[in-house]
C-alpha positions in Angstrom: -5.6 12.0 14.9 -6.2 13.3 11.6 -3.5 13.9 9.1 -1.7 17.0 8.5 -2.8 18.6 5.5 0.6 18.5 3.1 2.0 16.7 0.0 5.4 15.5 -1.1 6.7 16.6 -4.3 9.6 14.2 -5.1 9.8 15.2 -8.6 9.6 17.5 -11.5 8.6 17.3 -15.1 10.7 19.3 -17.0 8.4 19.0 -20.6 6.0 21.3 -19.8 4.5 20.6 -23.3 1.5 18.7 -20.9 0.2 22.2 -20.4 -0.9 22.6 -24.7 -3.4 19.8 -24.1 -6.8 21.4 -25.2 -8.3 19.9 -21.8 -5.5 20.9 -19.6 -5.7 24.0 -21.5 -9.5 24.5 -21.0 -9.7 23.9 -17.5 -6.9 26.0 -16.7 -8.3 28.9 -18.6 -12.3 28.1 -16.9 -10.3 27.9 -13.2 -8.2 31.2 -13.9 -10.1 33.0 -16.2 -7.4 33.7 -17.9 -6.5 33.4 -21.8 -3.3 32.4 -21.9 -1.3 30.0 -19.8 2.1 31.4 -18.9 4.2 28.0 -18.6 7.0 30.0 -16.2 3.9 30.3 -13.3 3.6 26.4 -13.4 5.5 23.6 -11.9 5.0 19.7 -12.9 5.3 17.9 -9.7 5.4 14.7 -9.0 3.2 14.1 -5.7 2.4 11.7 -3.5 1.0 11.1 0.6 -2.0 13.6 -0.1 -3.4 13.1 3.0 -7.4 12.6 1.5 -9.3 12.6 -1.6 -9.8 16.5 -2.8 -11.1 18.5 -5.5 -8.9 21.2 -7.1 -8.5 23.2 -7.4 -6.3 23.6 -4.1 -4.3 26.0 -2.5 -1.0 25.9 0.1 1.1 28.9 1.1 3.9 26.9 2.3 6.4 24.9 1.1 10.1 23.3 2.9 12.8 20.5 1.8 11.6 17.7 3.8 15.2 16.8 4.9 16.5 20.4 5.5 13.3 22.1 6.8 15.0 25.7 7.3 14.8 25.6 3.5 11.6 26.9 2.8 9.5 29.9 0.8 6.1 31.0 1.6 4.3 31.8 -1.8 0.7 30.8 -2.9 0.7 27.2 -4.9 -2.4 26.3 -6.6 -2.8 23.0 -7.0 -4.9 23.3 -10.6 -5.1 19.4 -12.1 -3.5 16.5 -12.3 -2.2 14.3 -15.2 -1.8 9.9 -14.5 0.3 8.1 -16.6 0.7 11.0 -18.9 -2.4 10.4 -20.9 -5.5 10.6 -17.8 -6.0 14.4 -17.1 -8.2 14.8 -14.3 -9.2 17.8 -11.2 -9.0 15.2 -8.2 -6.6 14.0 -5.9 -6.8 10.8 -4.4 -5.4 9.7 -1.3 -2.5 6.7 -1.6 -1.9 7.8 -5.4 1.0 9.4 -7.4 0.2 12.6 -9.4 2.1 14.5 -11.7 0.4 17.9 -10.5 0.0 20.8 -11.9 1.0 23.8 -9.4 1.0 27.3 -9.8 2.8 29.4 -8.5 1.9 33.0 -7.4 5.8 34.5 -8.9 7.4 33.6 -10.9 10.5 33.9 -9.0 10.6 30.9 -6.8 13.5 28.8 -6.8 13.1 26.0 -4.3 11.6 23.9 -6.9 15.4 23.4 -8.5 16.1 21.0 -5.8 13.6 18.8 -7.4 15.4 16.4 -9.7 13.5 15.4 -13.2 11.5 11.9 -11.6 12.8 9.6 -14.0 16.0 10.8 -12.6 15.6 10.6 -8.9 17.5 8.9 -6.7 16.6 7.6 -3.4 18.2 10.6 -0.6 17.3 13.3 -3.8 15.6 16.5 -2.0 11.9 15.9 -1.6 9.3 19.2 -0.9 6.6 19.4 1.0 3.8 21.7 0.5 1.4 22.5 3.3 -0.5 25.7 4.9 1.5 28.1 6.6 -0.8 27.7 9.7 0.1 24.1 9.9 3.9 24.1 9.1 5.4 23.6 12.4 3.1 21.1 13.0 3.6 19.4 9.5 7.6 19.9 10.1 7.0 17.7 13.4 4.7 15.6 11.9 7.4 14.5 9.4 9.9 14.3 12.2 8.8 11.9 14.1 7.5 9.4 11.4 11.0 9.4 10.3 12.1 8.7 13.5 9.4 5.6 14.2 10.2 4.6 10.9 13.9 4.4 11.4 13.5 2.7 15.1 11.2 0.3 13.2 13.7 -0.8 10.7 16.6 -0.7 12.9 14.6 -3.1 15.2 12.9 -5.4 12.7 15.2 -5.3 9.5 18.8 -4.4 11.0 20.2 -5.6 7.6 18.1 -3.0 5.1 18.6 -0.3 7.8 22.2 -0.6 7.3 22.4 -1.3 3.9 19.8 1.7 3.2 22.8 4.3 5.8 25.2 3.0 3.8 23.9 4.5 0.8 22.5 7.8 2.1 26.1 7.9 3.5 27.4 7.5 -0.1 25.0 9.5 -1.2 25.9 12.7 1.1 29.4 12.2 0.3 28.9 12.2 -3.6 26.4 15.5 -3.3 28.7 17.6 -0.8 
């Protein structure tokens, strides 16, 4: 079976000085049309799992915590470029790599994105997002599911020691965050 169309944000960038880069600046302006860049419309996200190599720009309507998927907004996220290793700016996503993406968003009003801590920052049990179509999103949600579940049978079975270790800390971790 194919994969489900969807990303993972598990971070944020909170410089948003990336967007002032002459070639950030001119492709944003030839994709939009637009002559100035309003920095409030964008996010910088940290992606990763894009499901196969695509060309942006790209759009999702749909977008849940990973971990708490009743938390979720439906708004239109434009996926416009990408930026590697802070100096490689680039309109491609390629499966298997991390992104720092730039998404924008259709208000300016949107708030799920404060779960996102700054990357640098993260911590393992931190809130991740997932961004898919609106069409797919019960699907995606299930998707999600059940990999965590096979995942978690697998590493019960096959590394007891990790698994435990690894519920000790999201216990910790949910305790700390409550």
């Amino acid at each position: 079976m194919k994969s489900l169309h969807h990303i993972q944000i598990e971070g944020i960038e909170i410089d948003k000085s990336l967007l002032n880069r002459p070639d950030v600046q001119k492709e944003l302006y030839d994709q939009t049309g637009k002559q100035e860049i309003n920095p409030n419309k964008y996010v910088l996200g940290v992606i990763r799992n894009f499901y196969e190599d695509t060309q942006l720009p790209f759009e999702l309507d749909y977008i849940f915590q990973m971990k708490n998927t009743s938390n979720f907004e439906s708004a239109k996220f434009t996926i416009r470029g990408c930026i590697n290793n802070q100096t490689k700016f680039h309109t491609k996503l390629w499966q298997g790599y991390n992104h720092l993406a730039i998404i924008e968003i259709d208000r300016i009003n949107s708030n799920i994105f404060e779960l996102l801590k700054p990357y640098n920052e993260r911590k393992r049990w931190d809130p991740v997002l997932v961004l898919c179509k609106s069409h797919d999103s019960e699907k995606c949600k299930e998707s999600i599911k059940n990999g965590q579940e096979e995942h978690e049978i697998f590493m019960k079975e096959n590394n007891y020691e990790r698994w435990k270790l690894l519920k000790q800390e999201e216990e910790q971790y949910k305790k700390l965050n409550e």
